[in-house]
C-alpha positions as CSV (number, residue, x, y, z in Angstrom):
1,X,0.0,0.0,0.0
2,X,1.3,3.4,-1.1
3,X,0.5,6.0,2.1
4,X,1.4,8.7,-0.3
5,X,2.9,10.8,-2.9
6,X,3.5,14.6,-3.8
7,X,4.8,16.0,-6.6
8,X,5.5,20.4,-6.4
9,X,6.8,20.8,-10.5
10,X,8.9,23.7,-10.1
11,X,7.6,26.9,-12.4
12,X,10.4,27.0,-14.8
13,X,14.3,27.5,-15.3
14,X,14.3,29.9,-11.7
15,X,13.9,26.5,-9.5
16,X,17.0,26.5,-7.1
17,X,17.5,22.6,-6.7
18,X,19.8,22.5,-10.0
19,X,19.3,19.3,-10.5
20,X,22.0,17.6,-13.0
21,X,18.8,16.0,-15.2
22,X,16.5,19.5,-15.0
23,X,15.9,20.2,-18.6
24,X,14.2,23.5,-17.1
25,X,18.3,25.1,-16.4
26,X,18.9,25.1,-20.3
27,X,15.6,26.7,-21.1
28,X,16.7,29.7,-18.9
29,X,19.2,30.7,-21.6
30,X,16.1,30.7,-24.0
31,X,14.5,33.0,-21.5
32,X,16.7,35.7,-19.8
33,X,14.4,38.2,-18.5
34,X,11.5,35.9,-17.5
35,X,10.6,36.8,-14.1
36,X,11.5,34.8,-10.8
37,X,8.5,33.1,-9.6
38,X,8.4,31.6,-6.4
39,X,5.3,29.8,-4.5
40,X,3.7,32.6,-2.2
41,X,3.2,31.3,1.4
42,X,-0.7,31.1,1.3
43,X,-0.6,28.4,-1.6
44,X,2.6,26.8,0.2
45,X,0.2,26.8,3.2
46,X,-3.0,25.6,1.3
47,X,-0.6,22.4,-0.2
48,X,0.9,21.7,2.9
49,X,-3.0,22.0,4.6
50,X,-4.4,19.9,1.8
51,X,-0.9,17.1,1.7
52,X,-1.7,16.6,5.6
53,X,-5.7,16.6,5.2
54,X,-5.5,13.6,2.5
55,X,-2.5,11.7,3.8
56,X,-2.9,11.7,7.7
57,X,-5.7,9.1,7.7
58,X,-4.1,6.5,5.5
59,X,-0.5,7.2,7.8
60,X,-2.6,6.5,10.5
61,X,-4.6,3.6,9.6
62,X,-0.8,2.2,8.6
63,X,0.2,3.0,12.0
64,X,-2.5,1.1,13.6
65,X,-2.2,-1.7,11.4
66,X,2.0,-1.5,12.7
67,X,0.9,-1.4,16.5
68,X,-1.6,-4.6,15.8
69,X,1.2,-6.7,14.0
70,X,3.8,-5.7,16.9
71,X,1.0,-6.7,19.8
72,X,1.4,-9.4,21.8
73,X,0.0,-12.5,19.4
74,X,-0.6,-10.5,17.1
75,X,0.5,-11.0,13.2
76,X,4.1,-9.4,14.2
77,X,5.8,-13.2,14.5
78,X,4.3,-13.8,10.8
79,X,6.3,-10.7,9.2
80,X,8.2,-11.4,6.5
81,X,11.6,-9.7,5.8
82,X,10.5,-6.7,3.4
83,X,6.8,-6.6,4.7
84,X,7.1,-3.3,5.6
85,X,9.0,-2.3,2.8
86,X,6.7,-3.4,0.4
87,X,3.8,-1.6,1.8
88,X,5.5,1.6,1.0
């Protein structure tokens, strides 16, 4: 089981991770004067807000599931190396 996944796509050839594999840092030479853009703090908020309102409940039904295996005669003598891995 996948808990979760986000993706932020950076706005253009002004991101500042310089990643080696960014095609967006040769486009910047095609645009020189294109203005910096940055995420403002309420949409940073809203994401962060939104990331947190979707994933919490599947992190914590994962986290139950966890404490059940790990309880005394539980399913925790039954895990497998690369259980937990897998359910990533």
């Amino acid at each position: 089981m996948k808990l979760f996944q986000l993706l932020i796509k950076p706005a253009g050839p002004d991101c500042n991770l310089r990643c080696g594999y960014c095609f967006y840092l040769r486009a910047g030479t095609v645009f020189p004067h294109h203005p910096v853009h940055r995420m403002g703090r309420d949409v940073l908020e809203e994401m962060i807000r939104q990331f947190f309102h979707h994933a919490l409940p599947r992190l914590r039904r994962r986290a139950a599931e966890i404490r059940r295996m790990e309880a005394p005669g539980g399913a925790g003598s039954q895990i497998q190396p690369g259980d937990l891995a897998a359910a990533r």
